[in-house]
N, CA, C and O atoms as a GROMACS GRO file, in nm:
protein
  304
    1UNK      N    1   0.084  -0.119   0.000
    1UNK     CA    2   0.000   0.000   0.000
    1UNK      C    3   0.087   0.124   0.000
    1UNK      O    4   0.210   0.121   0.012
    2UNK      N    5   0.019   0.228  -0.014
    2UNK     CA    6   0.113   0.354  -0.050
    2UNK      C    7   0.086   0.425   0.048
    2UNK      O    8   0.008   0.392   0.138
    3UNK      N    9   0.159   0.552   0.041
    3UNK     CA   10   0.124   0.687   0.163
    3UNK      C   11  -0.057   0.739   0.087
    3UNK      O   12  -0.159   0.765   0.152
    4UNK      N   13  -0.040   0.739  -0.057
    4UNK     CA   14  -0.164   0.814  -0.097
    4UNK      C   15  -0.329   0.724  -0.022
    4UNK      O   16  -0.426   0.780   0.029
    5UNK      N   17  -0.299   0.534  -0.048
    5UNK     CA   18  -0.352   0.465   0.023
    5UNK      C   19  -0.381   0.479   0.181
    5UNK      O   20  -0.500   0.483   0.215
    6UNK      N   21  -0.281   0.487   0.281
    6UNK     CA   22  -0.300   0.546   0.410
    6UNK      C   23  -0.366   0.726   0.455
    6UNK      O   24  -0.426   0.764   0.556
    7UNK      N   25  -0.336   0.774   0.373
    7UNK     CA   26  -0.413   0.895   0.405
    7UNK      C   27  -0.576   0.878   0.324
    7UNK      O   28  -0.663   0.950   0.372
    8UNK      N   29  -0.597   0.830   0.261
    8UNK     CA   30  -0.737   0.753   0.200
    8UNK      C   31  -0.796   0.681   0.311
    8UNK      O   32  -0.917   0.678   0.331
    9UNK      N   33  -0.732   0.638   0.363
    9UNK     CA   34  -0.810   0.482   0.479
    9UNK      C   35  -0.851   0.633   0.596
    9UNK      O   36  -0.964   0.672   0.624
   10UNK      N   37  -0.714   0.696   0.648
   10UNK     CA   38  -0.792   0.803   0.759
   10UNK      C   39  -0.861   0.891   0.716
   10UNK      O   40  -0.927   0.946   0.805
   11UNK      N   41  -0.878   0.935   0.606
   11UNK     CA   42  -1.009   0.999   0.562
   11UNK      C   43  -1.125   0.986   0.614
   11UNK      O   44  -1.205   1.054   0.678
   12UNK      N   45  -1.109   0.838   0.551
   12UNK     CA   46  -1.216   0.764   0.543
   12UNK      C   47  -1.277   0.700   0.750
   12UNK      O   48  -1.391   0.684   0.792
   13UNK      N   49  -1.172   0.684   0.806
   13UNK     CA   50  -1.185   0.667   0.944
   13UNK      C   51  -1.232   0.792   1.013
   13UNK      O   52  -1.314   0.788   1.106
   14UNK      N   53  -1.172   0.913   0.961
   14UNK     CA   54  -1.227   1.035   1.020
   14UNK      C   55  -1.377   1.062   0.975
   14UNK      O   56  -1.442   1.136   1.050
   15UNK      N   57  -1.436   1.015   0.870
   15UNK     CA   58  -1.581   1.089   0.851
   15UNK      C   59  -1.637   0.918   0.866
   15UNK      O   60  -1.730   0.894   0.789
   16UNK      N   61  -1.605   0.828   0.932
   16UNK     CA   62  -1.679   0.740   0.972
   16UNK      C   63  -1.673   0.770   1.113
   16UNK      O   64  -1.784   0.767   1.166
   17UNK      N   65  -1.547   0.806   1.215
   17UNK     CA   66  -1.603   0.831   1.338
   17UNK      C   67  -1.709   0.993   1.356
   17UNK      O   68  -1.778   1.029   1.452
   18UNK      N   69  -1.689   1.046   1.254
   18UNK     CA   70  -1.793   1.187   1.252
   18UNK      C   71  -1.944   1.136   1.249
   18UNK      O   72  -2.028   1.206   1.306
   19UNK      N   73  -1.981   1.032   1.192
   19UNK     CA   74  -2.079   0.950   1.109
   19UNK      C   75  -2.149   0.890   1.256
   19UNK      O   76  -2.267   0.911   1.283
   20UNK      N   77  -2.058   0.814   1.342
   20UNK     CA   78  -2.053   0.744   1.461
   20UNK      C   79  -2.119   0.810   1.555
   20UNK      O   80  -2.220   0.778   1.618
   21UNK      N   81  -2.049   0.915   1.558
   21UNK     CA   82  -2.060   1.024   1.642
   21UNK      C   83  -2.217   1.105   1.657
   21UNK      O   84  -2.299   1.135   1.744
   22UNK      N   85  -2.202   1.114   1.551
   22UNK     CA   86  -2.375   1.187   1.530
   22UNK      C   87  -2.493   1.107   1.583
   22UNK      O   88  -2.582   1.138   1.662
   23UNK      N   89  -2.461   0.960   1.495
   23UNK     CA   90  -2.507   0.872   1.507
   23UNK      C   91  -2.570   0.858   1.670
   23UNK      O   92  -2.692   0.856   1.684
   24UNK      N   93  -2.464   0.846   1.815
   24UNK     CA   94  -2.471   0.840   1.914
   24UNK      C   95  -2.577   1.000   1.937
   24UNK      O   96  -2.670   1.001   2.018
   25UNK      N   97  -2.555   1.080   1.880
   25UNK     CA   98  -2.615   1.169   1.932
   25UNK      C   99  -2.780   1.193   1.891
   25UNK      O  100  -2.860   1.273   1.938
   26UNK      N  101  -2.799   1.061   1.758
   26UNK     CA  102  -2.922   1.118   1.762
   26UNK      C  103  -3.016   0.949   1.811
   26UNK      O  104  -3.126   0.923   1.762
   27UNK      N  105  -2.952   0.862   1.903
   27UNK     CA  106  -2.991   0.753   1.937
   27UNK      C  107  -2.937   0.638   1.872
   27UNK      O  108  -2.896   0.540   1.934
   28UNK      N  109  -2.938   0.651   1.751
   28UNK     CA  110  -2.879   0.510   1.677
   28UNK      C  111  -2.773   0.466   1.686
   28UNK      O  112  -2.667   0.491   1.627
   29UNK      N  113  -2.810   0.370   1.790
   29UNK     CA  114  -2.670   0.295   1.832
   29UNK      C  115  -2.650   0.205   1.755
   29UNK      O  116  -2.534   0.218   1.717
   30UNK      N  117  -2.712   0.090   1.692
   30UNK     CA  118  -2.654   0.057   1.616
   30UNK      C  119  -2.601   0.075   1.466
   30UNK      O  120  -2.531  -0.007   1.406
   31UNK      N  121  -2.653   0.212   1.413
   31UNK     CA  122  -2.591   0.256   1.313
   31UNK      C  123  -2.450   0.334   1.332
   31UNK      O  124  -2.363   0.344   1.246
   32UNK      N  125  -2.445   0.401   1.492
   32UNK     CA  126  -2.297   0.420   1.539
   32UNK      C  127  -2.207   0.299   1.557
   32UNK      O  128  -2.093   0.301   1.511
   33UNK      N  129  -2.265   0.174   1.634
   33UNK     CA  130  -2.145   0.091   1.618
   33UNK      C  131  -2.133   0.041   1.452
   33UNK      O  132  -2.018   0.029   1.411
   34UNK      N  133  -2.213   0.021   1.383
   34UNK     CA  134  -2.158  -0.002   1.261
   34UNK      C  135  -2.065   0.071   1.199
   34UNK      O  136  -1.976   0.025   1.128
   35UNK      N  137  -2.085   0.193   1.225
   35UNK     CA  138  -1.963   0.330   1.147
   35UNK      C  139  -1.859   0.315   1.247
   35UNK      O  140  -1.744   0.337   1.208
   36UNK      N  141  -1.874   0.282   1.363
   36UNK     CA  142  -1.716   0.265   1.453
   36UNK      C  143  -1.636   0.131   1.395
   36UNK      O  144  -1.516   0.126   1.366
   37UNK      N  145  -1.741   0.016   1.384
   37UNK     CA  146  -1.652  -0.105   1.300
   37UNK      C  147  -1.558  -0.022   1.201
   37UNK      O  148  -1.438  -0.001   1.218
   38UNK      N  149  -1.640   0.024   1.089
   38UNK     CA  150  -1.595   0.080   0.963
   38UNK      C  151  -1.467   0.166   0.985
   38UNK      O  152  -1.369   0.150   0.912
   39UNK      N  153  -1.471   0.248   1.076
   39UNK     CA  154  -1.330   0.309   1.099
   39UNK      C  155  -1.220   0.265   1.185
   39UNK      O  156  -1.119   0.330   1.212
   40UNK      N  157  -1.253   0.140   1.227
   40UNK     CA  158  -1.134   0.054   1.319
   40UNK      C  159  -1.076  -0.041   1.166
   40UNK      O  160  -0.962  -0.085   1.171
   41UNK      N  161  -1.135  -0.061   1.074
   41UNK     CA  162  -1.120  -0.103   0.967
   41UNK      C  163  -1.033  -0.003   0.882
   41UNK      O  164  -0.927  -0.031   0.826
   42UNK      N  165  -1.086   0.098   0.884
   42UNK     CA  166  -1.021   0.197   0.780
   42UNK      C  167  -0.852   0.250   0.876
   42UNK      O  168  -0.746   0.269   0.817
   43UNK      N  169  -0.871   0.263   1.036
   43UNK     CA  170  -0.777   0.318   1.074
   43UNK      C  171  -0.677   0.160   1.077
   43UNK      O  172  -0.560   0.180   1.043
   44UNK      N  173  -0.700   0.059   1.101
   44UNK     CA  174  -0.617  -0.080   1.079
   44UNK      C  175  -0.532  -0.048   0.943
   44UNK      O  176  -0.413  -0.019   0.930
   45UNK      N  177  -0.623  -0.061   0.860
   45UNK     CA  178  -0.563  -0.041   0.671
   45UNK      C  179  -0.437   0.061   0.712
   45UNK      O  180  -0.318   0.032   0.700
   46UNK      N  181  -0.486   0.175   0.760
   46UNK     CA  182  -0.368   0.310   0.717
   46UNK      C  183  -0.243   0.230   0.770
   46UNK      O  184  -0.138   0.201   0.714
   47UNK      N  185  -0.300   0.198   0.923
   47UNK     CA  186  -0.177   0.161   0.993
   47UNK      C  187  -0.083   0.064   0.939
   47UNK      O  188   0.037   0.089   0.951
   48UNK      N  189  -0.128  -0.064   0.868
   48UNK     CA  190  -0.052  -0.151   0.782
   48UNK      C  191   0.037  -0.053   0.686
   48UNK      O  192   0.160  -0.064   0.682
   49UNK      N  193  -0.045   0.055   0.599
   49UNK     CA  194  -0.013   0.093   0.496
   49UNK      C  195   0.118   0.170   0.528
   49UNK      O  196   0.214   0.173   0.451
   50UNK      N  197   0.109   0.259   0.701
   50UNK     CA  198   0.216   0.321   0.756
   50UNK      C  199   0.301   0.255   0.758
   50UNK      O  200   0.396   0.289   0.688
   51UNK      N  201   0.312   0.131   0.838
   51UNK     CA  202   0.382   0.054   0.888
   51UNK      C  203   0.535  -0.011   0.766
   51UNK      O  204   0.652  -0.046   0.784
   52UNK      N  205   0.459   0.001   0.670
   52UNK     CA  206   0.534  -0.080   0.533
   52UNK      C  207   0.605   0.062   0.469
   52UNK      O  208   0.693   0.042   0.385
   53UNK      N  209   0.586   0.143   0.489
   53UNK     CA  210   0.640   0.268   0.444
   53UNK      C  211   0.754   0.316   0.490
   53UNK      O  212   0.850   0.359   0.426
   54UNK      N  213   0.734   0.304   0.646
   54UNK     CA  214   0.882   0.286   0.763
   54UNK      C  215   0.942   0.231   0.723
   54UNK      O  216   1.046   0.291   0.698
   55UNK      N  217   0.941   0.071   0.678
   55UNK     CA  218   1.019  -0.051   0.659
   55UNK      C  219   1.070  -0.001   0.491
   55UNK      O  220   1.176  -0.051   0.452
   56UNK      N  221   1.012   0.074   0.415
   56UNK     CA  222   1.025   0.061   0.257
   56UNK      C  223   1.085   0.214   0.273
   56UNK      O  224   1.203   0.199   0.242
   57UNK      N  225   1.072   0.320   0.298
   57UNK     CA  226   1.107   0.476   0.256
   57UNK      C  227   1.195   0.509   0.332
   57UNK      O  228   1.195   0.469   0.448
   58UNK      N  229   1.295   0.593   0.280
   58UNK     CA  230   1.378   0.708   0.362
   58UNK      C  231   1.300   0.825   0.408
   58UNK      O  232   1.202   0.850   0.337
   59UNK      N  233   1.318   0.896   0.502
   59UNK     CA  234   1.231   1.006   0.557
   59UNK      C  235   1.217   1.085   0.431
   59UNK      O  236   1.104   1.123   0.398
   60UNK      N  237   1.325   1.115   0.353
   60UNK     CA  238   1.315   1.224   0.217
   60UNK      C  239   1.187   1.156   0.145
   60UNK      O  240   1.090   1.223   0.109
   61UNK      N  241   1.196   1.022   0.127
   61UNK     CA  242   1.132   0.934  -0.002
   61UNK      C  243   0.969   1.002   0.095
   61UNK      O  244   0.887   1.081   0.049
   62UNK      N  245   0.969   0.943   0.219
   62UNK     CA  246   0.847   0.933   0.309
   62UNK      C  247   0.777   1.104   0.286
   62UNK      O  248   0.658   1.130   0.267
   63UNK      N  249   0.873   1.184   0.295
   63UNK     CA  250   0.800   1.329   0.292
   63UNK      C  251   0.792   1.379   0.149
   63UNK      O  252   0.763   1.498   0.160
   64UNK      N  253   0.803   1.350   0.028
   64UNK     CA  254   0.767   1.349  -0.133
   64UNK      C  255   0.659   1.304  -0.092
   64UNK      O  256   0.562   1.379  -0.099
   65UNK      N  257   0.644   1.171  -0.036
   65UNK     CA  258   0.526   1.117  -0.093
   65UNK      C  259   0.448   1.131  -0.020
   65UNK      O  260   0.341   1.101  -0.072
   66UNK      N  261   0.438   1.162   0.079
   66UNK     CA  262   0.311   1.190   0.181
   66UNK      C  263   0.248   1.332   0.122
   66UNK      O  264   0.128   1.352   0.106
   67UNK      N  265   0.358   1.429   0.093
   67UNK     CA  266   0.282   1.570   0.009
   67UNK      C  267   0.226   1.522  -0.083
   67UNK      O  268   0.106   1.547  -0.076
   68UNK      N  269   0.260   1.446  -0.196
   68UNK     CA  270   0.178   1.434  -0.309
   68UNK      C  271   0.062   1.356  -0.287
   68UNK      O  272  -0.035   1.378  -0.359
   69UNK      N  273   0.053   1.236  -0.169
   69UNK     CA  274  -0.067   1.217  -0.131
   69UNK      C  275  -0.123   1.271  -0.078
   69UNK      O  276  -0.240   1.242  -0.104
   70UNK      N  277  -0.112   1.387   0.032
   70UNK     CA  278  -0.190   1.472   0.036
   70UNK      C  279  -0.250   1.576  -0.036
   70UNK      O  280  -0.356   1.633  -0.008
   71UNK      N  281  -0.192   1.592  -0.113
   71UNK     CA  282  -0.191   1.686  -0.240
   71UNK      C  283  -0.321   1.633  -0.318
   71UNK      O  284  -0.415   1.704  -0.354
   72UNK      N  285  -0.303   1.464  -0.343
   72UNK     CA  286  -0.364   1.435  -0.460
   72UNK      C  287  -0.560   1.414  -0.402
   72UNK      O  288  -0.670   1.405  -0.458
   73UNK      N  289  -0.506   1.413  -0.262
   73UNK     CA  290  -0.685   1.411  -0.156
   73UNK      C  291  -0.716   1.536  -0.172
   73UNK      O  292  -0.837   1.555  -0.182
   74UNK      N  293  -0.649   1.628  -0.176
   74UNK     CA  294  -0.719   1.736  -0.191
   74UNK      C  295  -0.773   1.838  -0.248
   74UNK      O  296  -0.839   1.940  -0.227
   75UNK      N  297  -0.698   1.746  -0.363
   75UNK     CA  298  -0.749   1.828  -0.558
   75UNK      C  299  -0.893   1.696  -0.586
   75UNK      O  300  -0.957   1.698  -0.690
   76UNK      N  301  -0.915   1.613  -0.497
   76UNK     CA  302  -1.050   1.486  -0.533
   76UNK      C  303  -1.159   1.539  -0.472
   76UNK      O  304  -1.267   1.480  -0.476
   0.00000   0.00000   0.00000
């Protein structure tokens, strides 16, 4: 997986615990624990995706590519 892949998965973990969140606030608990599954899922993914990036990139290689993945989330 890539840096552009890991910042995709916490995206995606951040507007599922937002999702969660609401969720709790307007009673639906079980449509909050379903969106909390979904982002223990999405925050797992990044973390693999981090994890292999340590083991694979130099900090230089790691900070190219984390800008252009951030870059490329935020021109989508």
């Amino acid at each position: 997986m890539s840096l552009e892949e890991a910042a995709r998965q916490l995206k995606m973990a951040v507007h599922d615990g937002q999702v969660a969140f609401d969720c709790v606030g307007l009673g639906d608990l079980a449509r909050a624990q379903e969106h909390a599954v979904t982002l223990r899922a999405a925050a797992d993914a990044a973390e693999v995706a981090l994890a292999r990036a340590i083991e694979d990139m130099s900090p230089e290689e790691a900070q190219d590519a984390g800008e252009r993945a951030v870059a490329a989330l935020e021109e989508s």
